[in-house]
C-alpha positions as CSV (number, residue, x, y, z in Angstrom):
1,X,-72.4,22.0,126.5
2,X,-72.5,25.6,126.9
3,X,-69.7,27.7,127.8
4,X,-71.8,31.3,127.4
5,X,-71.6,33.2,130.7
6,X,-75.2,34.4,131.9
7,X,-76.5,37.4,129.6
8,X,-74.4,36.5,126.6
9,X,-74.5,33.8,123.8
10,X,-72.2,30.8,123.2
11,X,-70.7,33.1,120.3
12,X,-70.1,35.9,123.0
13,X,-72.6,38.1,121.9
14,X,-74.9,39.8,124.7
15,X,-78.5,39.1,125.2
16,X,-81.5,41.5,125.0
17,X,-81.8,40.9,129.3
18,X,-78.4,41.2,130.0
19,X,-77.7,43.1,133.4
20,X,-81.1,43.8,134.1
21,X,-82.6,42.6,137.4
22,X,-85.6,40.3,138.1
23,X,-89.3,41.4,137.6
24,X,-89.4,41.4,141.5
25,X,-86.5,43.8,141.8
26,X,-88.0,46.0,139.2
27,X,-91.3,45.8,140.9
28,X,-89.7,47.1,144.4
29,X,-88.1,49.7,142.8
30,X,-91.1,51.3,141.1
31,X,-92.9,50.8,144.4
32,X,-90.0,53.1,146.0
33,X,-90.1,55.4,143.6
34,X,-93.7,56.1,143.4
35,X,-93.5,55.9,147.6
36,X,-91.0,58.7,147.3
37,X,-93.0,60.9,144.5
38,X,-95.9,61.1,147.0
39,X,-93.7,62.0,149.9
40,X,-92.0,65.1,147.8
41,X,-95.6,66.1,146.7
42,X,-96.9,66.1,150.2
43,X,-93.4,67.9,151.1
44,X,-94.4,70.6,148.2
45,X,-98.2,70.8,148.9
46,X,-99.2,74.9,149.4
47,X,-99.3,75.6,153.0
48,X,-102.2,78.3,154.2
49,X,-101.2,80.8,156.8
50,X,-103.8,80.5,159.5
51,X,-106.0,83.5,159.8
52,X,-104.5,85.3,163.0
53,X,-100.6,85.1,161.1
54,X,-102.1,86.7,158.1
55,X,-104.2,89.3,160.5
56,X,-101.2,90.5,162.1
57,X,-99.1,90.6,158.6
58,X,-101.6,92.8,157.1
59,X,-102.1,95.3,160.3
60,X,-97.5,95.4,160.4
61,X,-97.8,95.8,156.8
62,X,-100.6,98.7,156.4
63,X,-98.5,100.5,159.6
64,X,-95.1,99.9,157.9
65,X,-97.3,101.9,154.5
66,X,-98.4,104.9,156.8
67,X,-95.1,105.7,158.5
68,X,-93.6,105.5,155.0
69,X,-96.2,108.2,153.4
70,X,-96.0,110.6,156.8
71,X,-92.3,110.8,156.5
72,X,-91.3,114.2,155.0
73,X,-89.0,112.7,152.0
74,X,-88.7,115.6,149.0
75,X,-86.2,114.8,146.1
76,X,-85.6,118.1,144.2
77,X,-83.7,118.2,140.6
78,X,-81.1,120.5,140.6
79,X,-82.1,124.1,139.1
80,X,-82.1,124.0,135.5
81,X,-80.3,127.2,135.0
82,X,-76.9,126.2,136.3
83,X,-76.2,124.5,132.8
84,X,-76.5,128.1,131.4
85,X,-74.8,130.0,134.2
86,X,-71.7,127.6,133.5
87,X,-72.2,128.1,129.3
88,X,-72.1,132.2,130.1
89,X,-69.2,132.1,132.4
90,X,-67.1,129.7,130.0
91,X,-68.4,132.0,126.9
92,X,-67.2,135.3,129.2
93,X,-64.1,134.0,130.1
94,X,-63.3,132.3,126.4
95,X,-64.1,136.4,125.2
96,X,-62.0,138.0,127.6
97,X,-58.9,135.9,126.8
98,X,-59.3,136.8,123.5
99,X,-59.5,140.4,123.8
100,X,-56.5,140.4,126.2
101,X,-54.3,138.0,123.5
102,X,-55.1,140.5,121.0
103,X,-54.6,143.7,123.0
104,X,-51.1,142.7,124.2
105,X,-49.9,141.5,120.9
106,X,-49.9,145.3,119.7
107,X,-51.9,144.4,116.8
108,X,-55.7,144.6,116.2
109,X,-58.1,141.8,115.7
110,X,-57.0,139.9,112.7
111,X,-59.0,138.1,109.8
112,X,-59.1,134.7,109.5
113,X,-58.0,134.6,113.3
């Protein structure tokens, strides 16, 4: 007599076809799933503008270009010889500190100072 519940042995142990479903089920599933790969294909298939939607993109497109090259736009670096205005004025005003800290000590320029 055997005692084994289906998918196992009478010693317990489980079969090779343990929980899998019947041919027929396995069958009806591969049919769905090969149902459903060529809906998602047709779903992903390239779709072609037709020719009067392209037309009209191309004329908006080529206006959009022109009003973009007539506009007046002019980007201008900044004049290069700021950098050295700011250097002479720092260097000016760094000298005339000097000669004013030295003048009102009473003493003459110093060496090593």
């Amino acid at each position: 007599m055997n005692t084994a519940s289906p998918g196992t042995t009478a010693d317990g142990s489980v079969t090779r076809d343990a929980g899998r479903a019947p041919a027929s089920t396995e069958v009806e599933g591969a049919l769905e799933v090969v149902e459903l790969a060529g809906q998602v294909k047709e779903a992903l298939a390239p779709v072609k503008a037709p020719e009067a939607v392209r037309d009209k993109l191309r004329v908006e497109l080529l206006e959009v270009a022109q009003q973009h090259q007539r506009q007046d736009v002019r980007v201008e670096a900044p004049p290069r010889h700021r950098g050295w205005v700011i250097g002479a004025a720092v260097a000016l005003a760094g000298g005339v500190l000097h000669f004013l800290r030295s003048r009102g000590s009473g003493k003459g320029p110093q060496a090593g100072s």
